[in-house]
C-alpha angles and dihedrals in degrees: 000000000000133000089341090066110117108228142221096250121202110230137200116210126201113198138211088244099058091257120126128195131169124223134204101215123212138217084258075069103053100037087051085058093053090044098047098038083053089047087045105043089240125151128268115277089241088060090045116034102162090057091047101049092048095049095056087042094055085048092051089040087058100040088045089050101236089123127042109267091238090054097121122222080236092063099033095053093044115039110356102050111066096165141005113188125190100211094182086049101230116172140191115268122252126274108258113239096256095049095053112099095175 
């Protein structure tokens, strides 16, 4: 796959509550974001990756246990989660020629 694999990022969250977790995320993670951007109409992760990275965060967060189970994207993204950082800077890969609509 080389260098245009997506990875399994490790993130650091920073959370309205002053408490702060890291997450190893998974490939489930990864695979949810694409479902649910297809099923949203949102951009490819390479073109938001903020949102992507929260996003896999928020699913690693729940699977890991460091957020209730019922605590919604919604919530998370919008009021719960104040940082996520990606201290071993992985990225998205970038959209391959025939993908980009811009």
């Amino acid at each position: 796959m080389g260098d245009s694999a997506l990875k399994n990022p490790r993130v650091h969250v920073v959370m309205a509550d002053g408490g702060e977790w890291d997450a190893q995320t998974l490939n489930p993670d990864l695979l949810r974001y694409e479902r649910t951007a297809g099923k949203n109409g949102w951009a490819p992760a390479q073109k938001s990756p903020v949102q992507w990275l929260t996003f896999v965060a928020w699913r690693a967060g729940l699977r890991e246990g460091h957020i209730p189970k019922d605590m919604t994207w919604e919530r998370f993204s919008e009021e719960e989660c104040l940082e996520v950082s990606n201290p071993g800077q992985v990225t998205a890969p970038p959209i391959p020629p025939e993908l980009d609509t811009d």
